[in-house]
Residue frames as a rotation matrix with the C-alpha (Angstrom) as fourth column:
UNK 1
0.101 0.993 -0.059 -11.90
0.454 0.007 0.891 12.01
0.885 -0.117 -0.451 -19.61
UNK 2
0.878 0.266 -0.398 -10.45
0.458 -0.226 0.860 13.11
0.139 -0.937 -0.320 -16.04
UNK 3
0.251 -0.943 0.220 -7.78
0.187 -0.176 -0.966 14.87
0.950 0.284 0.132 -15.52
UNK 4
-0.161 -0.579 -0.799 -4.68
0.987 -0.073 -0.146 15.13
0.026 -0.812 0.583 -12.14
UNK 5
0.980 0.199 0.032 -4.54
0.174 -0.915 0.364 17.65
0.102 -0.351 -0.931 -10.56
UNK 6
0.304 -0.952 -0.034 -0.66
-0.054 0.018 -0.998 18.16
0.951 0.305 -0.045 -10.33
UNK 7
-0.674 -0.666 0.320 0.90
-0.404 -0.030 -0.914 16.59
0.618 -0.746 -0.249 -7.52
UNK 8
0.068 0.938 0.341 -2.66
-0.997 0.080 -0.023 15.06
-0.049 -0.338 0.940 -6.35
UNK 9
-0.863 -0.112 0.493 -2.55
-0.261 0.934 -0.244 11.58
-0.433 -0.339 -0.835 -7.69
UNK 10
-0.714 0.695 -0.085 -5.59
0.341 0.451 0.825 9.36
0.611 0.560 -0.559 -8.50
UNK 11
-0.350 0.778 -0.522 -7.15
0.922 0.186 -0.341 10.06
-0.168 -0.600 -0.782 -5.59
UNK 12
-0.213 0.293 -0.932 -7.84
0.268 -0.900 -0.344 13.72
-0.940 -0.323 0.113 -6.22
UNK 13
-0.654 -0.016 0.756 -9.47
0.756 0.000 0.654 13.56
-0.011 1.000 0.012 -10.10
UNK 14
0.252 0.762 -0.596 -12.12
-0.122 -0.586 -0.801 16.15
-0.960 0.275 -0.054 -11.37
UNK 15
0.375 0.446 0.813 -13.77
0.802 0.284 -0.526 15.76
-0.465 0.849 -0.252 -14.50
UNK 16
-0.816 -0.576 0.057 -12.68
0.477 -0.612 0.631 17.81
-0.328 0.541 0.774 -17.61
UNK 17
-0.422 0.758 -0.498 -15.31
-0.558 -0.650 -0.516 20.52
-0.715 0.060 0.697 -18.40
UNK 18
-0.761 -0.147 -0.632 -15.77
-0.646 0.096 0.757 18.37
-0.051 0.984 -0.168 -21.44
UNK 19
-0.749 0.421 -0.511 -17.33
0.526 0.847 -0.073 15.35
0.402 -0.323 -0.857 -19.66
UNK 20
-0.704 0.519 -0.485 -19.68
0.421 -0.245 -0.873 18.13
-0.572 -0.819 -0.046 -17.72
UNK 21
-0.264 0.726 -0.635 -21.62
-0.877 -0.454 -0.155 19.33
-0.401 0.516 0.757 -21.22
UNK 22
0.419 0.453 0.787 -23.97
0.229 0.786 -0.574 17.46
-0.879 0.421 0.226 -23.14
UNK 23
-0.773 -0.634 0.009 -23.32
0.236 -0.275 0.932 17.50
-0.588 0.723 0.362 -26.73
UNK 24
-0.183 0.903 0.388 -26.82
0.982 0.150 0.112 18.35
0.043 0.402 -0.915 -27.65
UNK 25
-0.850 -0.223 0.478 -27.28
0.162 -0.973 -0.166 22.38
0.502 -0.064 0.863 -27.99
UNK 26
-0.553 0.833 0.023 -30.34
-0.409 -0.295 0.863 21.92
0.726 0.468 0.504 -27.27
UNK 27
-0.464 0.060 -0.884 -30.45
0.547 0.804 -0.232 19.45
0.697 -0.591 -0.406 -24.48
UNK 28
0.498 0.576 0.648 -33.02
-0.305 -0.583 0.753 20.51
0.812 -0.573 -0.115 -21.58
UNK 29
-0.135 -0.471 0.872 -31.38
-0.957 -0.166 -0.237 21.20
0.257 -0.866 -0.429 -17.92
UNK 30
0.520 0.643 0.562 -33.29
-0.775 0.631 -0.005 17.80
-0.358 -0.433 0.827 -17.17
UNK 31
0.847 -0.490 -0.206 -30.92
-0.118 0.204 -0.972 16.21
0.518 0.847 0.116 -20.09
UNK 32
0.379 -0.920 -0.102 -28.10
-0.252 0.003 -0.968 17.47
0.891 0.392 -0.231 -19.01
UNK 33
0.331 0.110 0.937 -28.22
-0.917 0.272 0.292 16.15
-0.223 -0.956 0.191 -15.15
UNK 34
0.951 0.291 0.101 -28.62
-0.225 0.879 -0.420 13.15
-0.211 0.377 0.902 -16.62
UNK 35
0.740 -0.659 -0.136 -25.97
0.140 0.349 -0.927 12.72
0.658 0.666 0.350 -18.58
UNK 36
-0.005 -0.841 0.541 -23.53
-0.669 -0.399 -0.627 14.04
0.743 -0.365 -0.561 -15.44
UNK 37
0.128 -0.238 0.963 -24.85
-0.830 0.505 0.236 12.06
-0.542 -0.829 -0.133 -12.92
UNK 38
0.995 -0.038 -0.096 -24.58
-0.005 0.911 -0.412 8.98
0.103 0.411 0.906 -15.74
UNK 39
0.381 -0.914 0.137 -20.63
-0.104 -0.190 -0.976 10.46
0.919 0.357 -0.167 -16.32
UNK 40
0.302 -0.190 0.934 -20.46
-0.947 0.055 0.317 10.72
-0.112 -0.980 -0.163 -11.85
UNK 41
0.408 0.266 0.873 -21.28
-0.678 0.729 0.095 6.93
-0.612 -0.630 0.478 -11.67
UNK 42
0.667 -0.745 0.007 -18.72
0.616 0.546 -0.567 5.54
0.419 0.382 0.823 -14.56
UNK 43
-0.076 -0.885 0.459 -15.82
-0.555 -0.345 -0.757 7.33
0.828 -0.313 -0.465 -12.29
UNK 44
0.174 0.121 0.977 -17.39
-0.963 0.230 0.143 6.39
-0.208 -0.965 0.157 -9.14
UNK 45
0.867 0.399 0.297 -17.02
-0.447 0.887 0.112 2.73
-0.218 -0.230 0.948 -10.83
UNK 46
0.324 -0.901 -0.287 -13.54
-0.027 0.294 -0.955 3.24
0.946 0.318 0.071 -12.37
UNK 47
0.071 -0.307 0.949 -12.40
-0.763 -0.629 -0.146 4.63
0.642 -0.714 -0.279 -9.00
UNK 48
0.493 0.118 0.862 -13.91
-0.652 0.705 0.277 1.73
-0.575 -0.699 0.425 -6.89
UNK 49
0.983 -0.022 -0.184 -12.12
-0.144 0.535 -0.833 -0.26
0.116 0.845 0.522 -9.24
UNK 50
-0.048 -0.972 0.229 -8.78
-0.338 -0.200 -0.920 1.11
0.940 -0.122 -0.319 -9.21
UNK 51
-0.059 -0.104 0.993 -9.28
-0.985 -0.153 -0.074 0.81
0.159 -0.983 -0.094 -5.25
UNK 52
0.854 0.074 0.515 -10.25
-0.254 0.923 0.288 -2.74
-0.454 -0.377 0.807 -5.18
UNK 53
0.838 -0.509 0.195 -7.30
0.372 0.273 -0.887 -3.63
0.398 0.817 0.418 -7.64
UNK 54
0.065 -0.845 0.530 -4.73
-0.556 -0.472 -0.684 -1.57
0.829 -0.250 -0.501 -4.92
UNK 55
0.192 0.168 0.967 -6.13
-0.964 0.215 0.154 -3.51
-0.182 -0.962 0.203 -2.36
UNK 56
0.989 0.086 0.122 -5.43
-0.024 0.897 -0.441 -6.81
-0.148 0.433 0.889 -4.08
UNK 57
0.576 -0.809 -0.115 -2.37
0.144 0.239 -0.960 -5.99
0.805 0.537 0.254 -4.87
UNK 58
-0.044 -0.332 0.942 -1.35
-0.993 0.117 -0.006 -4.48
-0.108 -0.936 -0.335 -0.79
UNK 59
0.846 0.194 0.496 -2.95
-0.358 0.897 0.259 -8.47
-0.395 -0.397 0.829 -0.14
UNK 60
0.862 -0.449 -0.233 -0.56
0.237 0.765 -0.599 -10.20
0.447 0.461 0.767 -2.61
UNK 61
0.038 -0.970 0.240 2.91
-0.349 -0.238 -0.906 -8.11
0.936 -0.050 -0.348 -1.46
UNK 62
0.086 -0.376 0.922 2.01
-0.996 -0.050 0.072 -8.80
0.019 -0.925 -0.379 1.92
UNK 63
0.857 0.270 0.440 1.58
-0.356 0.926 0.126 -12.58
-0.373 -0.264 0.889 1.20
UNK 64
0.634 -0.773 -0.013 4.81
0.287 0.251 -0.924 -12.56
0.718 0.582 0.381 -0.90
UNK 65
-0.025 -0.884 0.467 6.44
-0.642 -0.344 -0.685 -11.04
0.766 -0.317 -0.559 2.06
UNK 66
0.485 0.473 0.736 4.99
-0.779 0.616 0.118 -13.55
-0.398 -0.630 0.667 4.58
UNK 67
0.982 -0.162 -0.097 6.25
0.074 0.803 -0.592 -16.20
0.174 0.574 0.800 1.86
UNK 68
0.192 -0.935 0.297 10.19
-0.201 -0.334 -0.921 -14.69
0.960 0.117 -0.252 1.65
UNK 69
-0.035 -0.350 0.936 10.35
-0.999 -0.027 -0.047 -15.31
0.042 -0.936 -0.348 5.51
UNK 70
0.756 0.494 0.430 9.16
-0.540 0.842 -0.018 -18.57
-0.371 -0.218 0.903 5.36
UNK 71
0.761 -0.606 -0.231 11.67
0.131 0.493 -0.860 -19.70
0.636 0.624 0.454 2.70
UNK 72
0.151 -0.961 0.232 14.56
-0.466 -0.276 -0.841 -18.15
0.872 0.019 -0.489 4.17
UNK 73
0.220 0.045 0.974 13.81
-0.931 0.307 0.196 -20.14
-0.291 -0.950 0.110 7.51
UNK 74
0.934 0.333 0.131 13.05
-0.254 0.874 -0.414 -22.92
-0.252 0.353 0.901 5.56
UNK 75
0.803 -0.575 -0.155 16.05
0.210 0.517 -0.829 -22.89
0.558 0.633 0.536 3.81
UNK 76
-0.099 -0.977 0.189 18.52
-0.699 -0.067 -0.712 -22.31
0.709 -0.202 -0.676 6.66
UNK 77
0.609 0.213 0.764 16.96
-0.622 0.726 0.294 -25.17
-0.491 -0.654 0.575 8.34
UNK 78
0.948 -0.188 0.258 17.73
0.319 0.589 -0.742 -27.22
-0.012 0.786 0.618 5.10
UNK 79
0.403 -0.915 -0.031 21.50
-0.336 -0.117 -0.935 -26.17
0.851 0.387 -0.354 5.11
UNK 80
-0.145 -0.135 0.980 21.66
-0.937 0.338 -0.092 -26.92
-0.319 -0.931 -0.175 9.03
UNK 81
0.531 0.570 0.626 20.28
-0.361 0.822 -0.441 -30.34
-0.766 0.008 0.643 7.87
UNK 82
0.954 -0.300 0.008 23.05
0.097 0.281 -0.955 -30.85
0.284 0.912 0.297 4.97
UNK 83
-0.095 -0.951 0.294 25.87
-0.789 -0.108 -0.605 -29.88
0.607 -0.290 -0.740 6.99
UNK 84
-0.037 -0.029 0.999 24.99
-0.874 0.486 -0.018 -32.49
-0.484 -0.874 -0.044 9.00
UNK 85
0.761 0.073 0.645 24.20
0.109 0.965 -0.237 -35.34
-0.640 0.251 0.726 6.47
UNK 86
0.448 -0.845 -0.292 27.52
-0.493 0.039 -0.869 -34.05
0.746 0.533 -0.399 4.23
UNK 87
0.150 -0.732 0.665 29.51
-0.968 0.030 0.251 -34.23
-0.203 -0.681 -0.704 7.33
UNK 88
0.507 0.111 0.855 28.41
-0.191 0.981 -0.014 -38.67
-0.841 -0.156 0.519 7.24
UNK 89
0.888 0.409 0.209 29.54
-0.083 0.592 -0.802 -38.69
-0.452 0.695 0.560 4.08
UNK 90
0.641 -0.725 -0.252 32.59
-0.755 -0.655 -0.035 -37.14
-0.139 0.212 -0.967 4.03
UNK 91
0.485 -0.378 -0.789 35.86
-0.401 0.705 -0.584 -38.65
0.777 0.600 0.190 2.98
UNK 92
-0.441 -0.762 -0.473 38.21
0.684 0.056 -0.727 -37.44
0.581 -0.645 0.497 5.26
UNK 93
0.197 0.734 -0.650 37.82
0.968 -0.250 0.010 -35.27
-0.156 -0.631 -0.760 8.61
UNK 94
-0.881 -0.351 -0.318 38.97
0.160 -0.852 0.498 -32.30
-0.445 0.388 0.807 6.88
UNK 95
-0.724 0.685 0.075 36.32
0.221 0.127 0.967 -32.47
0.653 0.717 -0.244 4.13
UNK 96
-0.332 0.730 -0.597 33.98
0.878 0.471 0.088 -33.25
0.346 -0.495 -0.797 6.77
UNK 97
-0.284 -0.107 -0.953 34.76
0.631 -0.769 -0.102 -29.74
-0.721 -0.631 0.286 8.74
UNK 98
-0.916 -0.307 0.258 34.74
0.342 -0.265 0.901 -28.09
-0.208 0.914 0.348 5.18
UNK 99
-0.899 0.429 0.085 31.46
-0.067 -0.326 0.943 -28.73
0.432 0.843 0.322 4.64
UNK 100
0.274 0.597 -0.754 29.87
0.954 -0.269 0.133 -28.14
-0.123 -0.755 -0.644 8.07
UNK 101
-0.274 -0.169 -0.947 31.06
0.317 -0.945 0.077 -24.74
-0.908 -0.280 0.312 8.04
UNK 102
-0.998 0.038 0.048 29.64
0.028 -0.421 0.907 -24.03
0.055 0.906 0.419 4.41
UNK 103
-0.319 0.835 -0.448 26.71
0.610 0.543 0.577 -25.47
0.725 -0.089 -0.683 5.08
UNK 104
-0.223 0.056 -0.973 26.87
0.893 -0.387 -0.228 -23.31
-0.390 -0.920 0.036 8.39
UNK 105
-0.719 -0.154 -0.678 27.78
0.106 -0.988 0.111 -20.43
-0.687 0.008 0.727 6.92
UNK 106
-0.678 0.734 0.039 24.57
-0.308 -0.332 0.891 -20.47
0.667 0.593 0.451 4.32
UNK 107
-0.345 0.696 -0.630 22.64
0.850 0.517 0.106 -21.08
0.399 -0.499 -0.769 7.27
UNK 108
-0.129 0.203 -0.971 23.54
0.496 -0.834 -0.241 -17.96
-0.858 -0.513 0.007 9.22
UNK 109
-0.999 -0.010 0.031 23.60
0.030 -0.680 0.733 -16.00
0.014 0.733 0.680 5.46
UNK 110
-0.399 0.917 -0.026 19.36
0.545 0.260 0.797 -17.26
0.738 0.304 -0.603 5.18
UNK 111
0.231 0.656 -0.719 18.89
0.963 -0.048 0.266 -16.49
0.140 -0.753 -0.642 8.92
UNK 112
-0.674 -0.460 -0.578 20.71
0.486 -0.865 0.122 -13.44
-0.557 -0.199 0.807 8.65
UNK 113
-0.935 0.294 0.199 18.17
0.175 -0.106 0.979 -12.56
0.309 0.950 0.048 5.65
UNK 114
-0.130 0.839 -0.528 15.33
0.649 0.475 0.595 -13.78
0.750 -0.265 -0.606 7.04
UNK 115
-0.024 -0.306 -0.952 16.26
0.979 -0.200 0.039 -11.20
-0.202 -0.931 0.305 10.18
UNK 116
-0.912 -0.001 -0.409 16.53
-0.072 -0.984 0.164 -7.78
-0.403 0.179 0.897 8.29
UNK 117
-0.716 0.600 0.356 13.40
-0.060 -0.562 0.825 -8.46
0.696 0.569 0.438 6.19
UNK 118
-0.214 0.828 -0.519 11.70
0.812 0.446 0.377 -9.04
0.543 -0.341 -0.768 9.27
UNK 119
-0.464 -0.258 -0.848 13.12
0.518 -0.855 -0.023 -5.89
-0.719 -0.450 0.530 11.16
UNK 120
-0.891 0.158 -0.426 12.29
-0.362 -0.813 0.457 -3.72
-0.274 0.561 0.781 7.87
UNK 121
-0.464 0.885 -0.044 8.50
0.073 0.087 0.993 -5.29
0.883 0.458 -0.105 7.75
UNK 122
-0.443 0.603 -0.664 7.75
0.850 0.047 -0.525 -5.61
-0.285 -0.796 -0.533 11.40
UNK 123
-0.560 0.686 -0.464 5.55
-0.160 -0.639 -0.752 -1.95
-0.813 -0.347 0.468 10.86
UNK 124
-0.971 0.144 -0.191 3.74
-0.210 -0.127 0.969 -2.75
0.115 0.981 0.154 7.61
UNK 125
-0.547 0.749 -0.375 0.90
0.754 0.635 0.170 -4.47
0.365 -0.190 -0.911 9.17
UNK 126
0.097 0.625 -0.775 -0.43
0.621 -0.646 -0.444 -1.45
-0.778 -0.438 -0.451 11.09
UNK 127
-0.398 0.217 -0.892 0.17
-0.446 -0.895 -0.019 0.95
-0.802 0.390 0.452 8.32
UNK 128
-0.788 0.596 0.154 -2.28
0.441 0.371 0.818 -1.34
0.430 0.712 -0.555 6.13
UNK 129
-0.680 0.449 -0.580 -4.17
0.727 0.515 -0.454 -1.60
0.095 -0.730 -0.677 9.12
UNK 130
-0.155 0.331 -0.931 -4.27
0.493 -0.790 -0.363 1.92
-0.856 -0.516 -0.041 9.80
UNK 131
-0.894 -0.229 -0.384 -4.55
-0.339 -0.214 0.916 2.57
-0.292 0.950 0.113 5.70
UNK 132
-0.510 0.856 -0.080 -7.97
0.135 0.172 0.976 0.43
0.849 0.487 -0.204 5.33
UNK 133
-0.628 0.162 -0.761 -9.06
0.766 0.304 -0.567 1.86
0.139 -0.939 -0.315 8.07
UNK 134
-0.747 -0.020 -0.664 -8.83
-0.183 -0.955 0.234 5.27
-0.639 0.297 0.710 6.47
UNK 135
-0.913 0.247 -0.324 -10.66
-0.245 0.300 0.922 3.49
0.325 0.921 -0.214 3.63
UNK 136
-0.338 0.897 -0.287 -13.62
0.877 0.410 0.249 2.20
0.341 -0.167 -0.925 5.59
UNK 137
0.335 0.364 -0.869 -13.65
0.848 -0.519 0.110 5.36
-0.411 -0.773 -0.483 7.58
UNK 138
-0.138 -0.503 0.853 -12.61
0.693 -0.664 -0.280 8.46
0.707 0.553 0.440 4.92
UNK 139
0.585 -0.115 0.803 -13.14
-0.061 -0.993 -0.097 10.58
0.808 0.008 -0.589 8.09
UNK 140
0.636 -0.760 -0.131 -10.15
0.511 0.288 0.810 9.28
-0.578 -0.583 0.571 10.41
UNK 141
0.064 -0.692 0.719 -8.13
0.904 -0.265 -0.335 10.70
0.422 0.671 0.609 6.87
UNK 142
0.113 0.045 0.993 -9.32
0.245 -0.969 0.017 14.02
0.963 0.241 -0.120 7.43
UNK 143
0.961 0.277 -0.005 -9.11
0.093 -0.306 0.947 14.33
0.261 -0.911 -0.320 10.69
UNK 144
0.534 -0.712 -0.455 -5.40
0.691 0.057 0.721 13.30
-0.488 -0.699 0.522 10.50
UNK 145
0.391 0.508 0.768 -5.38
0.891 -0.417 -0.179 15.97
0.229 0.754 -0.616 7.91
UNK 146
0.494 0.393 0.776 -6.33
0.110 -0.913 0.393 18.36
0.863 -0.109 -0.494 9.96
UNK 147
0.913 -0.402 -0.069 -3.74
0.122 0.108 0.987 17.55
-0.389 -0.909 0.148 13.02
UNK 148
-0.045 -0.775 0.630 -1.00
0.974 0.106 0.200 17.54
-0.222 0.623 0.750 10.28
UNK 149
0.058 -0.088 0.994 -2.11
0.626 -0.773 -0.104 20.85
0.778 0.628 0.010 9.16
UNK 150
0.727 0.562 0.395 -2.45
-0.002 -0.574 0.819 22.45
0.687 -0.596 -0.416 12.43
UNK 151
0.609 -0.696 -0.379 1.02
0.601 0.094 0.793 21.33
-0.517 -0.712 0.476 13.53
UNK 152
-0.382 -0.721 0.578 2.77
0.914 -0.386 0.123 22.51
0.134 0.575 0.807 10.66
UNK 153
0.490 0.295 0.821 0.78
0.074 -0.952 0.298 26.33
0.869 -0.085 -0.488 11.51
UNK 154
0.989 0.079 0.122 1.69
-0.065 -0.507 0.859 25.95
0.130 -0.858 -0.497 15.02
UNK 155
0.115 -0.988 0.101 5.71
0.929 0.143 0.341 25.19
-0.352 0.055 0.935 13.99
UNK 156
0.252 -0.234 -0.939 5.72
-0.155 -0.968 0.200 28.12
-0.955 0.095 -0.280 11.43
UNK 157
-0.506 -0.403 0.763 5.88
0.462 0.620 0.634 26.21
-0.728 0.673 -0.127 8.70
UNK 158
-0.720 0.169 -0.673 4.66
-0.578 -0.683 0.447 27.66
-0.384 0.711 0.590 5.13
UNK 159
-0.573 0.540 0.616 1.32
0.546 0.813 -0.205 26.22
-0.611 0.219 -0.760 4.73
UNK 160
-0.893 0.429 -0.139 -0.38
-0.258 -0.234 0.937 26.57
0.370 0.873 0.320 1.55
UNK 161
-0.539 0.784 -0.308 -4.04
-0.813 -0.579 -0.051 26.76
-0.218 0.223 0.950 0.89
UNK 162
0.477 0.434 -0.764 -4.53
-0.574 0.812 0.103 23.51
0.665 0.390 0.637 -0.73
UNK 163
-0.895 -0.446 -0.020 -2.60
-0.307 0.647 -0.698 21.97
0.324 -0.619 -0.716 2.60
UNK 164
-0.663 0.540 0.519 -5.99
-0.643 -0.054 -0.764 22.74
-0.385 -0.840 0.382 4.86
UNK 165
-0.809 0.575 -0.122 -8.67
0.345 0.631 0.695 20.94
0.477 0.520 -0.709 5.09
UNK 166
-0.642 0.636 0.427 -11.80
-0.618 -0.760 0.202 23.06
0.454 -0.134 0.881 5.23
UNK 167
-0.714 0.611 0.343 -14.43
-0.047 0.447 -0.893 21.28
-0.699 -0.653 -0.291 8.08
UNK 168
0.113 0.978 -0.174 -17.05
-0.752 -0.030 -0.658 21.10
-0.649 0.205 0.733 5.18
UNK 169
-0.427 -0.536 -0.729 -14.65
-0.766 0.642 -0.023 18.48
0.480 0.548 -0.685 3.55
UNK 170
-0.830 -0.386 0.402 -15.06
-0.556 0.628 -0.544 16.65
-0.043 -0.676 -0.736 6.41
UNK 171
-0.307 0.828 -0.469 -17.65
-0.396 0.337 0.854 13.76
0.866 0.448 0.224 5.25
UNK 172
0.129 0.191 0.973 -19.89
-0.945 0.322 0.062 12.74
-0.302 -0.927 0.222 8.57
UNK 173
-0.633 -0.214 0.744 -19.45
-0.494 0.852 -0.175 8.97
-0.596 -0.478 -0.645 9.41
UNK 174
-0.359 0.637 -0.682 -21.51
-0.817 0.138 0.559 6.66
0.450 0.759 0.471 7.37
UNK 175
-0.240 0.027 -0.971 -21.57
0.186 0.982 -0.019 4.14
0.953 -0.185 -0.240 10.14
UNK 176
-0.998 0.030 0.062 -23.09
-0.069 -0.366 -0.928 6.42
-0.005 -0.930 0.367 12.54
């Protein structure tokens, strides 16, 4: 029913000429409105669809990453907290040492864990942030768009046609 442009994605569909005729030869101009703006408003509902259904799924990774920290703390507390009740049990003080340092050493292995995925998530928040932001606001997109295209002209870079964004793209505010 819709076909990619190549290299576009979902976000950039247009209808297949097919969807844009009636199948009536006959159908009156009045007809065939119809029947597009019916064909407009099942995309416009897949679309919002798909979009709620990305946004559900951003929510869940970030809560699964929010979770993965949590554990790995959790669980190099909980080895800090076995090296200490092995240690009581131990036979001998060999043994004992044995299995504080194991116990240690999967502590620092959790907190070590627990340390890179935080380093390699600490920016995710703002680029949701700044990602449903785009979404409430679709002209913040275009605007960085257009600063993106306008550096790459003023480097010398080879900018194509379908790079720009033409100011009549640009959709005014709906919250103005």
């Amino acid at each position: 029913m819709v076909e990619a442009e190549p290299g576009l994605g979902e976000t950039r569909r247009t209808l297949s000429w097919i969807w844009r005729r009636v199948n009536a030869a006959n159908a009156t101009e009045e007809e065939t409105q119809e029947f597009v703006a019916e064909t407009i408003r099942v995309e416009w509902g897949k679309s919002r669809a798909r979009a709620q259904q990305f946004q559900e799924e951003i929510d869940l990774v970030q809560e699964e990453m929010s979770h993965t920290l949590r554990f790995f703390s959790w669980k190099a507390a909980d080895w800090r907290q076995k090296g200490i009740a092995l240690q009581a049990k131990s036979t001998s003080a060999e043994h004992a040492e044995g299995l504080k340092a194991y116990a240690e050493r999967q502590a620092v292995l959790c907190q070590s864990l627990h340390d890179t995925f935080q380093h390699q998530w600490a920016g995710v928040p703002s680029l949701v942030k700044s990602t449903r932001d785009e979404v409430e606001k679709p002209d913040l997109f275009y605007q960085w768009k257009q600063k993106e295209f306008e550096g790459r002209k003023k480097k010398g870079d080879k900018v194509f046609v379908s790079d720009s964004v033409p100011s009549s793209s640009i959709a005014p505010d709906p919250l103005d």
